[in-house]
C-alpha positions in Angstrom: 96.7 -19.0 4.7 93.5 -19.1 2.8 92.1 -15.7 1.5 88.2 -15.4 2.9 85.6 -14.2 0.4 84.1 -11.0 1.9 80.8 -10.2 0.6 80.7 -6.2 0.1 78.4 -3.9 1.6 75.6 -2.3 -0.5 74.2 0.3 0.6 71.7 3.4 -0.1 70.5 6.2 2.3 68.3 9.2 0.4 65.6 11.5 1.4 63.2 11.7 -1.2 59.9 14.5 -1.6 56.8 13.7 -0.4 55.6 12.6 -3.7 54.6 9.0 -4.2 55.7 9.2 -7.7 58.7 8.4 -6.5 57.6 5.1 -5.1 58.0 3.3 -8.2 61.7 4.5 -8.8 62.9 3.6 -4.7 61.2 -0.3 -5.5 63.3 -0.6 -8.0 66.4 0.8 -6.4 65.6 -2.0 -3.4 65.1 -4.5 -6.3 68.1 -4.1 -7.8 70.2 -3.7 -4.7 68.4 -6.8 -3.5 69.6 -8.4 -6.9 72.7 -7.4 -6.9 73.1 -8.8 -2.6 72.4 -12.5 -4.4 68.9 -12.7 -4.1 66.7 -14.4 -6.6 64.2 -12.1 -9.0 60.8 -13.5 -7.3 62.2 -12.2 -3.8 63.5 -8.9 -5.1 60.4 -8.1 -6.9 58.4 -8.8 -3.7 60.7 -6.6 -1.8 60.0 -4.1 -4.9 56.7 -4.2 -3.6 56.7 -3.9 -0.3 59.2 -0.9 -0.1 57.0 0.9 -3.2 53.7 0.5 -0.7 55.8 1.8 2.4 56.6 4.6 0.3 53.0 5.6 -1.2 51.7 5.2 2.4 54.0 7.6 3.7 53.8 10.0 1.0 50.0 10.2 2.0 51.0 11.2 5.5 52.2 14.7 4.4 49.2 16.9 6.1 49.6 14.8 9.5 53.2 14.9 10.0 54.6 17.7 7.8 57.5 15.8 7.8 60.0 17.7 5.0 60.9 14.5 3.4 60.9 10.3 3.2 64.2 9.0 4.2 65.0 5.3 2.8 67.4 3.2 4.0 68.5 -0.1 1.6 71.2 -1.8 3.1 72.7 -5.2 2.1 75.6 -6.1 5.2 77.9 -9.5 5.3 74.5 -11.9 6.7 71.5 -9.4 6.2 69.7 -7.6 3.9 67.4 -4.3 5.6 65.2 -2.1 4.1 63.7 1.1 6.0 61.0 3.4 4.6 60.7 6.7 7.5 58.8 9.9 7.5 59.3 12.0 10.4 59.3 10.1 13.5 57.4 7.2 12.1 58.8 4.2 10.8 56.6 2.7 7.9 59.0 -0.4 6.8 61.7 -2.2 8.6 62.3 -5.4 6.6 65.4 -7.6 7.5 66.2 -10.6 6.0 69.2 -13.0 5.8 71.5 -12.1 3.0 72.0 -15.4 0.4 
C-alpha cells in the first residue's frame, strides 16, 4: 500500500498587549508561517500586510473596548491557510485561503 504525504499542521495562537509595536513582529510570524505552508514570498508578504494592519487597527481600539489583549490566530491545516486578528468581541481579520 502506498504511504500518503500528509502535509503537517502549523499553527500559532498568542495574545499579544495592546501595543501596535507589535504589529510588525505578528506580520512576520504570519509571513513566515505562510512560507513555511508552501506559499510563494509575494503572497506571504501580502499576508504580512494585511495581518500587521489588522493588528495596528485593533491596537487603536484600546479606549472603546478595553479589551485586555489582541488574540492572533495563524493557522496553516491539510487544504487551508487562516489568519485571525481579535480584540475583545470584535473580529478585525479573518483571512482563509487554500493552502498550495
Amino acid at each position: 500500500m502506498a504511504e500518503i504525504d500528509a502535509r503537517p499542521t502549523l499553527s500559532l495562537t498568542a495574545s499579544f498587549p495592546l501595543d501596535a509595536r507589535f504589529a510588525s513582529t505578528v506580520g512576520e510570524l504570519a509571513s513566515r508561517l505562510a512560507v513555511a505552508a508552501g506559499m510563494g514570498e509575494s503572497d506571504a508578504s501580502a499576508m504580512q500586510r494585511l495581518v500587521e494592519k489588522a493588528f495596528a487597527d485593533a491596537a487603536k481600539w484600546k479606549g472603546v473596548e478595553r479589551a485586555p489583549a489582541i488574540d492572533v490566530s495563524l493557522c496553516a491545516g491539510e487544504s487551508t491557510i487562516d489568519f485571525s486578528v481579535s480584540c475583545g468581541s470584535a473580529t478585525v481579520l479573518t483571512l482563509v485561503q487554500p493552502r498550495p
